[in-house]
TORKE-380303 format. One record per residue: residue number from 0; residue in one letter; x, y, z of N, C-alpha, C in turn. Coordinates in Angstrom, 3 decimals. Each point is the difference from the previous one (the first is absolute). Layout:
<recs>
[rec NUM; 'A'; [X; Y; Z]; [X; Y; Z]; [X; Y; Z]]
...
</recs>
This chain:
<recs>
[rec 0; 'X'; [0.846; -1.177; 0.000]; [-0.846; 1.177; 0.000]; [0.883; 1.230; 0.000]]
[rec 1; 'X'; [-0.137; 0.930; -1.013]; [0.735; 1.040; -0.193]; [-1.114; 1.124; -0.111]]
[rec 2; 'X'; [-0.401; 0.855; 1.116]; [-0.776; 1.365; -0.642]; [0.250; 0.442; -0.987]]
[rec 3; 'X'; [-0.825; 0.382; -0.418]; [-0.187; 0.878; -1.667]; [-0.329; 1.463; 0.273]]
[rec 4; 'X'; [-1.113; -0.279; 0.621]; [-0.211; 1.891; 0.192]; [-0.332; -0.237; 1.453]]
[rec 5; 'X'; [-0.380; 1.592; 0.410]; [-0.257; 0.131; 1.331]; [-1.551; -0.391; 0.843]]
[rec 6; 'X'; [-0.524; -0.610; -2.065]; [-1.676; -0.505; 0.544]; [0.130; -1.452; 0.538]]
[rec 7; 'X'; [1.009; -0.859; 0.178]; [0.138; -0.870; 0.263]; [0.082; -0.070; 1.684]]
[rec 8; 'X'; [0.806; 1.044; 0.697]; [-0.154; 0.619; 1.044]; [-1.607; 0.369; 0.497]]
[rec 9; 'X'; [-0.430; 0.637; -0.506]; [-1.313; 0.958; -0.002]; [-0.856; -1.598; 0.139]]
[rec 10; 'X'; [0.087; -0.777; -0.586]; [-0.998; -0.781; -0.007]; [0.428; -1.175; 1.060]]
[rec 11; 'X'; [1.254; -0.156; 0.460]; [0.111; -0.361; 1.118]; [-0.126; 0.640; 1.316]]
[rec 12; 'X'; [0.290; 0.723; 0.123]; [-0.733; 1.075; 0.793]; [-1.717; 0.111; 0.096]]
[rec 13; 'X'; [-1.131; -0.074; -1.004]; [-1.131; -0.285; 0.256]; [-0.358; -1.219; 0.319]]
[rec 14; 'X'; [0.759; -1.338; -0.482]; [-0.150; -0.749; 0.731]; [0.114; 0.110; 1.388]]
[rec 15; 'X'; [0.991; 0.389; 0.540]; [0.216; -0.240; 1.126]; [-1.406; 0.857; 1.014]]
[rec 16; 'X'; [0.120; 1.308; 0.035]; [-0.750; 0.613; 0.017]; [-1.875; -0.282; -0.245]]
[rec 17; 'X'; [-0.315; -1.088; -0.691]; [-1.616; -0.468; 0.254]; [0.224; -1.531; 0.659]]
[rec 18; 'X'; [1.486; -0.373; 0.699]; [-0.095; -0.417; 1.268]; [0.118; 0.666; 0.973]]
[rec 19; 'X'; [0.078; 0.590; -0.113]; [-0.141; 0.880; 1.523]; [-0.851; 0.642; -0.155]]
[rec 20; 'X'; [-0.920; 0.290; -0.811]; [-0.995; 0.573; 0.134]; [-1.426; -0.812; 0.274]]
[rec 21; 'X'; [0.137; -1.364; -0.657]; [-0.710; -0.953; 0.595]; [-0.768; 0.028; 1.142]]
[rec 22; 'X'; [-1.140; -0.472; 0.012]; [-0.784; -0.389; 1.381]; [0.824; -1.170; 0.267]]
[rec 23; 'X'; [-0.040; -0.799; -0.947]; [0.434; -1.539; 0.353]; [1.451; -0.029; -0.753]]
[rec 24; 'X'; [1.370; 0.285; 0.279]; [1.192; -0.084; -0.692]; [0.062; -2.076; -0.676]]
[rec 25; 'X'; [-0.475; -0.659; 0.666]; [0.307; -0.950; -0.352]; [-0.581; -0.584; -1.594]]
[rec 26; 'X'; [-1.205; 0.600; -0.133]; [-0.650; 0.107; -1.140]; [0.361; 0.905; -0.858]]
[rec 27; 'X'; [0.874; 0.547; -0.334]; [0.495; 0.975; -1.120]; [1.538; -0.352; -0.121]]
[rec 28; 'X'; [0.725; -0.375; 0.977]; [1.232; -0.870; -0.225]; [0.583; 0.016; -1.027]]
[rec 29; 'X'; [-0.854; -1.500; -0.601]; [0.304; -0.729; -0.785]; [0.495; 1.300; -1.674]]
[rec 30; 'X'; [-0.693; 1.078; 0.289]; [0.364; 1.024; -1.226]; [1.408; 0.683; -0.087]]
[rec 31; 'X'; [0.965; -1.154; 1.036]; [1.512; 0.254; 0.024]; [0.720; -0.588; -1.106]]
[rec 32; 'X'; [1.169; 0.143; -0.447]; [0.541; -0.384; -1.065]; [0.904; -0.882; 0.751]]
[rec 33; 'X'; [0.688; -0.839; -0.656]; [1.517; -0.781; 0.516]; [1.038; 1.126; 0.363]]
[rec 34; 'X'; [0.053; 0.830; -1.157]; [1.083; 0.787; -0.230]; [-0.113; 1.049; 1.226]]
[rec 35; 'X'; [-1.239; 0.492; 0.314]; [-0.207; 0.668; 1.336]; [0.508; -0.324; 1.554]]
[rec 36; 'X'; [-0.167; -1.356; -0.316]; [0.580; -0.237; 1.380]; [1.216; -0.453; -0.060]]
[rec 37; 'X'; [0.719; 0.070; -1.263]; [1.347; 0.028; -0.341]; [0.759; 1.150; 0.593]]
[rec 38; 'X'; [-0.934; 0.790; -0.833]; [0.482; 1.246; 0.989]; [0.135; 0.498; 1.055]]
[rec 39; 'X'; [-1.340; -0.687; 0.849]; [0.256; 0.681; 0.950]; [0.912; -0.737; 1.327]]
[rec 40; 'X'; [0.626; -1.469; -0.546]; [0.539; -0.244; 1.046]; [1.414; 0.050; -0.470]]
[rec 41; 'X'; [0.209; 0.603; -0.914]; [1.595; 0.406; -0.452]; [-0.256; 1.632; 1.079]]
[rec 42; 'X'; [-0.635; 0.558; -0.196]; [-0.094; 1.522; 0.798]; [0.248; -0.602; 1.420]]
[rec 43; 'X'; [-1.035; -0.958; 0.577]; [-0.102; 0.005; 1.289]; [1.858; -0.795; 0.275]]
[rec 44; 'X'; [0.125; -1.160; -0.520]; [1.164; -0.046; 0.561]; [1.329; 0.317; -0.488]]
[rec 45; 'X'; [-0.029; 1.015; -1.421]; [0.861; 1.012; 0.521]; [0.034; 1.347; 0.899]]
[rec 46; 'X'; [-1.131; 0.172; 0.507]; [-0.014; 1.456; 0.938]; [0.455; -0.672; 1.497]]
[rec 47; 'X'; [-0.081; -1.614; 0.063]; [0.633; -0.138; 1.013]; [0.997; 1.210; 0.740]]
[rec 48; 'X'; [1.067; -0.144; -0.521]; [1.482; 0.988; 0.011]; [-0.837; 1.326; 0.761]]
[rec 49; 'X'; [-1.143; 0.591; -0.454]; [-0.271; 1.026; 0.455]; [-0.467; -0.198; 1.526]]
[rec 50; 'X'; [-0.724; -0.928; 0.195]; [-0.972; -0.174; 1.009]; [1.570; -0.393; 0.940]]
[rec 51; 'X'; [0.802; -0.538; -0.227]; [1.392; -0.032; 1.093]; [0.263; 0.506; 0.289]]
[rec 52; 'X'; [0.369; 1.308; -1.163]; [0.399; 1.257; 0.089]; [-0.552; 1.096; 1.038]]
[rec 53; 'X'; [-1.654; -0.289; -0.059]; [-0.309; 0.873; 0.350]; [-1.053; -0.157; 1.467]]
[rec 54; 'X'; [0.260; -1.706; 0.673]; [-0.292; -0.605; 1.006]; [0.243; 0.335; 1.162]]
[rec 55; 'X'; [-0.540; 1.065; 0.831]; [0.011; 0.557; 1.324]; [0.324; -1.044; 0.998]]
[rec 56; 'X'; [0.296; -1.150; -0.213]; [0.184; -1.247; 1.221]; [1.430; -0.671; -0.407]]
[rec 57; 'X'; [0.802; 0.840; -1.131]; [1.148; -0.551; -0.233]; [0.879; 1.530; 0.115]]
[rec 58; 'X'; [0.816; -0.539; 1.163]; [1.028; 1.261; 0.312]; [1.611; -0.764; -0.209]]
[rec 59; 'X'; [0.615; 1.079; -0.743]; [1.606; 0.059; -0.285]; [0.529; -1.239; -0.805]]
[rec 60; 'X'; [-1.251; 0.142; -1.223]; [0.431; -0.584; -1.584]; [0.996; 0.593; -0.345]]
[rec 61; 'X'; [0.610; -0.437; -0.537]; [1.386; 0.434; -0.739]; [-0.522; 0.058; -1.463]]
[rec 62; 'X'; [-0.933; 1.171; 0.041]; [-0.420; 0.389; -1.451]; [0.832; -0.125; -1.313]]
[rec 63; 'X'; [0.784; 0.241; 0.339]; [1.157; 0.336; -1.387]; [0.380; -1.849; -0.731]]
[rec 64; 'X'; [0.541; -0.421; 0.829]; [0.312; -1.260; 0.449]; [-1.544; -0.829; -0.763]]
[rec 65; 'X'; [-0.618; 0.150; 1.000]; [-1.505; -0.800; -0.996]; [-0.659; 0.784; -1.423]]
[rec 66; 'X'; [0.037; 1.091; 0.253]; [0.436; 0.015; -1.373]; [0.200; -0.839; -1.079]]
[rec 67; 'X'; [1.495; 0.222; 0.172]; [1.350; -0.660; -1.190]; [-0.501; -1.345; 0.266]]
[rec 68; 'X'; [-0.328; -0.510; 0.535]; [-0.414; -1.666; 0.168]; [-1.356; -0.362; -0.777]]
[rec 69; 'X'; [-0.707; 0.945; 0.192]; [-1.491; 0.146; -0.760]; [0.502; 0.885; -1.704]]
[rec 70; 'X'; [0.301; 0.201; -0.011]; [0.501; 0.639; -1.650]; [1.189; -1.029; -0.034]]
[rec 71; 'X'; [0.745; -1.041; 0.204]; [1.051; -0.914; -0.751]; [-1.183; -1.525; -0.248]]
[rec 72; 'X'; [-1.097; 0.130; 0.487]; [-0.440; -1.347; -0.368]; [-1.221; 0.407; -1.267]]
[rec 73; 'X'; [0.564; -1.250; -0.810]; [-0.461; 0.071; -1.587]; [-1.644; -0.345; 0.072]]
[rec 74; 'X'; [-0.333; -0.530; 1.110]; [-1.537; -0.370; -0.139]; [-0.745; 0.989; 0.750]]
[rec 75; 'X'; [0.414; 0.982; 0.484]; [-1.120; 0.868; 0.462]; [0.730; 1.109; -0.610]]
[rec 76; 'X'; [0.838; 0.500; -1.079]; [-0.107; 0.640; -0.649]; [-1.201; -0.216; -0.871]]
[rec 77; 'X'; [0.130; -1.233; -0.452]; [-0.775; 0.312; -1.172]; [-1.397; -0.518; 0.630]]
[rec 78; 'X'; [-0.105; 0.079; 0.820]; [-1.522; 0.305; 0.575]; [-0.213; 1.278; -0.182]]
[rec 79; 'X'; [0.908; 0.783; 0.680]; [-0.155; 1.841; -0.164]; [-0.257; 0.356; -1.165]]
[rec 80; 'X'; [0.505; -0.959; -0.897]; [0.170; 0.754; -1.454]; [-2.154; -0.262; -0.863]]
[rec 81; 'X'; [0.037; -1.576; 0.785]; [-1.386; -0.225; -0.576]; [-0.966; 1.110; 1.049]]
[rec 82; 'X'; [0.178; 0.195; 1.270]; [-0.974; 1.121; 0.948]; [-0.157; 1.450; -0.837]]
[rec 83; 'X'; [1.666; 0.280; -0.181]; [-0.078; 1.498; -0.317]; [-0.590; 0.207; -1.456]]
[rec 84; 'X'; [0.075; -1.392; -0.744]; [-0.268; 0.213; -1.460]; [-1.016; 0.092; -0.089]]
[rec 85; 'X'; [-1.172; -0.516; 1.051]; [-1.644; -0.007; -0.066]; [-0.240; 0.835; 0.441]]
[rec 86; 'X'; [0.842; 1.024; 0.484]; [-0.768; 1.176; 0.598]; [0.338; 1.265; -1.034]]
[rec 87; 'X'; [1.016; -0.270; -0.676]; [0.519; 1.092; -1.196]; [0.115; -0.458; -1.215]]
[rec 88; 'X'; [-0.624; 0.317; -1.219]; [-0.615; -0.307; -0.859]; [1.907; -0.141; -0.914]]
[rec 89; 'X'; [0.572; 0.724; 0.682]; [1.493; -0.817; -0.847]; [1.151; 0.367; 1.124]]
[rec 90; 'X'; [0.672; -1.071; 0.093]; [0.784; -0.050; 1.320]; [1.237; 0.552; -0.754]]
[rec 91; 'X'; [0.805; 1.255; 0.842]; [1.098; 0.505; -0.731]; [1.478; -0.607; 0.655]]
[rec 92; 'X'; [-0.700; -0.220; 1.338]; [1.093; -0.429; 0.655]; [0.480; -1.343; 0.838]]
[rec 93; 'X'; [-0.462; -0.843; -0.951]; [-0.202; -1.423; 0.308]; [1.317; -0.715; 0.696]]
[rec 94; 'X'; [-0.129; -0.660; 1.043]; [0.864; -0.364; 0.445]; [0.998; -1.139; -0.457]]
[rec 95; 'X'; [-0.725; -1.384; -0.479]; [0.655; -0.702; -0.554]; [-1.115; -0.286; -1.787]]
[rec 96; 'X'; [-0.691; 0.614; -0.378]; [-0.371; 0.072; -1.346]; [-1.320; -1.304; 0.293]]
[rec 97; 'X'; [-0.539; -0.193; 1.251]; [-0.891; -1.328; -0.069]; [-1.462; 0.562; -0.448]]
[rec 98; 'X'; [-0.669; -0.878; -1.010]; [-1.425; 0.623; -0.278]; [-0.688; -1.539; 0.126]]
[rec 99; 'X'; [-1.197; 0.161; 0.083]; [-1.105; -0.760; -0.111]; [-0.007; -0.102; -1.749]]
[rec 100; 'X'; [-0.191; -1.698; -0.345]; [0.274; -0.303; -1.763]; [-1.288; 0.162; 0.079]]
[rec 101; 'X'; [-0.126; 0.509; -1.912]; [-1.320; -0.432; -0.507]; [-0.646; -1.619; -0.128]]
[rec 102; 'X'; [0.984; -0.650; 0.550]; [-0.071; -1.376; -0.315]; [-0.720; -0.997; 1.524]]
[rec 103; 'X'; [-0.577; -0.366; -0.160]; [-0.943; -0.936; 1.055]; [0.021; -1.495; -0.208]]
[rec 104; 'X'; [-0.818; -0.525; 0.855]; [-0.169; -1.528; -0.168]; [-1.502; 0.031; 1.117]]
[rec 105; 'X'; [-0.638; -1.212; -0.427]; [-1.084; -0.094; 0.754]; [0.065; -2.144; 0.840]]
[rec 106; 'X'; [-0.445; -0.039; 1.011]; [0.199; -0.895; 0.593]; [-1.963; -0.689; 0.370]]
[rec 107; 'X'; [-0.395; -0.557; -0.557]; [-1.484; -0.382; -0.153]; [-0.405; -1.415; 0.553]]
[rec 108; 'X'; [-0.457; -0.046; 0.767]; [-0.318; -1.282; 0.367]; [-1.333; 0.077; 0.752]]
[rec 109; 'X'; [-1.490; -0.241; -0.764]; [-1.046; -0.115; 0.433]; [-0.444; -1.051; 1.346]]
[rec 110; 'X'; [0.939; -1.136; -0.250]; [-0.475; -0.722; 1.132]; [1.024; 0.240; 1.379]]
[rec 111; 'X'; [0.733; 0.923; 0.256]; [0.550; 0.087; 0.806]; [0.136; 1.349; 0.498]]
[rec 112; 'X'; [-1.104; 0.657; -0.963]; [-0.544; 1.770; 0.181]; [0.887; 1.026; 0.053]]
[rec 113; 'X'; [0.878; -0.391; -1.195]; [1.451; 0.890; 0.203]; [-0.205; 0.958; -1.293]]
[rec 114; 'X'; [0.163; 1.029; 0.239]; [0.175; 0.868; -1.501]; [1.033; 1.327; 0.306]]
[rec 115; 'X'; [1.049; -0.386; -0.564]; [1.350; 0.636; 1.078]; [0.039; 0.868; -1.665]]
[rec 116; 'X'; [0.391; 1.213; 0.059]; [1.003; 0.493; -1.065]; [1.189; 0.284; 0.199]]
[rec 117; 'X'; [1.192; -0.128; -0.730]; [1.184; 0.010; 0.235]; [0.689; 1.438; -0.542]]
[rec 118; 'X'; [0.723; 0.750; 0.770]; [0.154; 1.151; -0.503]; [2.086; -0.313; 0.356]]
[rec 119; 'X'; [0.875; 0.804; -0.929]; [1.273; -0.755; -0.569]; [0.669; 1.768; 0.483]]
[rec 120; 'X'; [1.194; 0.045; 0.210]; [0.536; 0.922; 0.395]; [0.720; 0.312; -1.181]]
[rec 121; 'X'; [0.437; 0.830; -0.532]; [1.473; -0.158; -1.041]; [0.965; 0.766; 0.407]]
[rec 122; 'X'; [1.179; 0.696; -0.522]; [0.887; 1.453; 0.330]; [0.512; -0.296; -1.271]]
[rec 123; 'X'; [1.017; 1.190; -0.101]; [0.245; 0.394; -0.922]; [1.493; -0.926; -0.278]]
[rec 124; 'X'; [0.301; 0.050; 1.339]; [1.273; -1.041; 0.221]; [-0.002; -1.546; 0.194]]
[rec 125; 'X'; [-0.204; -0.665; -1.220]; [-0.198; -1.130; 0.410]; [0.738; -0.693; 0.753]]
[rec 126; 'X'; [1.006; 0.280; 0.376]; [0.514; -0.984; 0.820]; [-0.239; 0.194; 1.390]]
[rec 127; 'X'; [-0.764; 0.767; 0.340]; [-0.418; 0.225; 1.656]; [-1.080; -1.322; 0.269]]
[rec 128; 'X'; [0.272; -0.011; 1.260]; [-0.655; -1.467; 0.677]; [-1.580; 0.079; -0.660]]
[rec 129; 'X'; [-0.601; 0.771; -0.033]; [-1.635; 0.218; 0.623]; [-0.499; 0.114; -1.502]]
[rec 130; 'X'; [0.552; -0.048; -1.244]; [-0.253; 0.401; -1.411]; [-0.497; -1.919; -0.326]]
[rec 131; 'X'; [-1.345; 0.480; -0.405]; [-0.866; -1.092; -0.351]; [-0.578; -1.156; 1.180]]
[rec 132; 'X'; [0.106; 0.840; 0.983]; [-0.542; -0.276; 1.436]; [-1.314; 0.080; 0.048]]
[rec 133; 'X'; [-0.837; -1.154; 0.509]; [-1.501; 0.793; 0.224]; [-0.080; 0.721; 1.138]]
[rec 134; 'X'; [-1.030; 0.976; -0.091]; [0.142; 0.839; 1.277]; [-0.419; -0.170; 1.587]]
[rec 135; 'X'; [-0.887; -1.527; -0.073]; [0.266; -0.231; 1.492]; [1.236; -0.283; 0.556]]
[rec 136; 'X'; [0.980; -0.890; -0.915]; [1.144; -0.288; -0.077]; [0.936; 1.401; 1.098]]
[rec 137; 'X'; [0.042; 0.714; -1.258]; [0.601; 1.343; 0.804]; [-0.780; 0.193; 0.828]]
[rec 138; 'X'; [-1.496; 0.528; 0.401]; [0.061; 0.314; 1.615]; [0.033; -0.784; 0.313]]
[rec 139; 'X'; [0.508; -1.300; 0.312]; [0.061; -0.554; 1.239]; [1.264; -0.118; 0.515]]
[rec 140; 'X'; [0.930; 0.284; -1.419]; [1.464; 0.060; 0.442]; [0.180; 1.279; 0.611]]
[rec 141; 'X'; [-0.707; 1.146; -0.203]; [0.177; 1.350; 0.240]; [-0.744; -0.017; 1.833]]
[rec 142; 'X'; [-0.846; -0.769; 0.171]; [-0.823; -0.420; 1.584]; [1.449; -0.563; 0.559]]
[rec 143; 'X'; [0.419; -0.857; -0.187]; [0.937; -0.868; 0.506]; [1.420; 1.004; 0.385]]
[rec 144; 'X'; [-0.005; 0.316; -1.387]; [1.496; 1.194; 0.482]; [-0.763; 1.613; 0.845]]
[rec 145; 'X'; [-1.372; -0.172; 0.098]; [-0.258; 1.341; 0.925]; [0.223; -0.354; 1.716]]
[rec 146; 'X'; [-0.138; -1.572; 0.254]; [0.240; -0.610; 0.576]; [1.644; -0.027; 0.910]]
[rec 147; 'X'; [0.786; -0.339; -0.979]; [1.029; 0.094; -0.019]; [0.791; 1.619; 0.885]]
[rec 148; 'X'; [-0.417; 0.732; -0.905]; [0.471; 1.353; 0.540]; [-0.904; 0.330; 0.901]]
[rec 149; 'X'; [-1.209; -0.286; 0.914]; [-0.372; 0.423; 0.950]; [0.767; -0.708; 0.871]]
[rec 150; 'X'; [0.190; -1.493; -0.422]; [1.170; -0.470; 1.274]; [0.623; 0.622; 0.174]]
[rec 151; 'X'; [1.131; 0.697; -0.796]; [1.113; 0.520; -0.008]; [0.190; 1.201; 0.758]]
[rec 152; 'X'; [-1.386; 0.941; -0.282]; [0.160; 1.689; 0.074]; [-0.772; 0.233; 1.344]]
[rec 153; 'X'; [-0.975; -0.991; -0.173]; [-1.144; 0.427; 1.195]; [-0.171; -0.381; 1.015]]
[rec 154; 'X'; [-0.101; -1.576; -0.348]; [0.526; -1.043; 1.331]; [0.992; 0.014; 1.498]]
[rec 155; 'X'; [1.307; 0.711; -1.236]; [1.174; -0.160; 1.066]; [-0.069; 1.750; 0.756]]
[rec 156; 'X'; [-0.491; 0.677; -0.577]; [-0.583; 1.354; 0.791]; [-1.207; -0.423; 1.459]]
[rec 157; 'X'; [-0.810; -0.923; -0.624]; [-1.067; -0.730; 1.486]; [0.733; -0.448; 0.522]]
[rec 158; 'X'; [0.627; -1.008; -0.264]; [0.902; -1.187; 1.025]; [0.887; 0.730; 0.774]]
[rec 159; 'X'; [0.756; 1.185; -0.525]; [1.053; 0.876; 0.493]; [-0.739; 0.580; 1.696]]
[rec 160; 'X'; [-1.440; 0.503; -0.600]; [-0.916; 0.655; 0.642]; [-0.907; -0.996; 1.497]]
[rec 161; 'X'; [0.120; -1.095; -0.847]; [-0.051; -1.313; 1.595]; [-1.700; 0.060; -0.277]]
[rec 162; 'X'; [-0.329; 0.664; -0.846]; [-1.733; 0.156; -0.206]; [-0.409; 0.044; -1.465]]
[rec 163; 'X'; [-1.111; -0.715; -0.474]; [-0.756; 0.388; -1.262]; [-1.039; 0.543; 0.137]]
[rec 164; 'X'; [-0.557; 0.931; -0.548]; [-1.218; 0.397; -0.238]; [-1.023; -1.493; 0.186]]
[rec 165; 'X'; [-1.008; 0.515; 0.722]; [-1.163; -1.262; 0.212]; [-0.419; -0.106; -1.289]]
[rec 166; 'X'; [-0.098; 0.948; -1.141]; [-0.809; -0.296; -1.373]; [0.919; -0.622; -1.044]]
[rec 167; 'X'; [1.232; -0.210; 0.413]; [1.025; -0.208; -0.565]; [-0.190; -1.751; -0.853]]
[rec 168; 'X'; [0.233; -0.331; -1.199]; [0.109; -1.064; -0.151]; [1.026; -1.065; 0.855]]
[rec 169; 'X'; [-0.344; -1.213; 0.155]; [1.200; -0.852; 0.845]; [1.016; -0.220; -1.066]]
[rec 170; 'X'; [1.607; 0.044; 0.425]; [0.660; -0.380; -0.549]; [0.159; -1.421; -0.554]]
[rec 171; 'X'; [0.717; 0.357; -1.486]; [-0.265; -1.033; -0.762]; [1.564; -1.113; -0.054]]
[rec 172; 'X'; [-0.212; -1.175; 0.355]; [1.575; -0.245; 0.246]; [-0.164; -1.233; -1.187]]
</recs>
């Protein structure tokens, strides 16, 4: 899925929008696209980084530091690159060149009530890991390594601290 114009936006956006406007959201749902919720969980777990960033229950991150750790890994770049690209009708400043292909696959199986569509990552660089990846593929590698660096950045700031936040997820060993 590659936007074309900004009505492609516009009309995801009214989707979204006559769910929430709904009496009953569960009954208008279904007027979601694949590609929509493509999107929106490339946004949600790349804004991760922000919500760390900007987490009132995490004191004396070594911002800079997580950072450079969050910009050197190739799979949540190019998450950023698919978030920021759905939100700007042409990405100027793409991090590692990753887009959502025009190219799909569908996964059908009536007796086992599956109707999956497959959506394929590409970049411009083929030789990066995540080029011809499907995209649960990448987020889950991109979940796993968000994982990773909360051990790293956030964890050892609690443990240091002898306390976690009660809302805090349990550590993952």
């Amino acid at each position: 899925m590659e936007t074309e114009t900004y009505r492609d936006q516009m009309d995801r956006s009214r989707r979204l929008l006559a769910i929430l406007n709904a009496n009953d959201w569960t009954k208008v749902a279904s007027g979601l696209d694949s590609e929509d919720i493509v999107v929106f969980a490339a946004q949600c777990i790349w804004h991760v980084k922000d919500w760390i960033l900007n987490d009132p229950t995490i004191d004396d991150l070594d911002v800079r530091a997580f950072n450079d750790a969050v910009h050197q890994d190739l799979y949540l770049m190019a998450c950023a690159d698919i978030a920021n690209g759905s939100k700007h009708l042409r990405l100027e400043n793409s991090k590692v060149g990753a887009r959502l292909s025009e190219a799909g696959g569908i996964h059908l199986s009536s007796a086992e009530g599956v109707f999956k569509r497959f959506h394929y990552v590409v970049a411009e660089d083929k030789s990066l890991p995540f080029h011809g990846m499907e995209v649960r593929h990448l987020f889950d590698s991109c979940m796993e390594n968000w994982e990773r660096l909360i051990d790293r950045f956030v964890y050892h700031i609690e443990d240091s601290q002898q306390s976690a936040p009660e809302n805090c997820a349990p550590r993952r060993r």
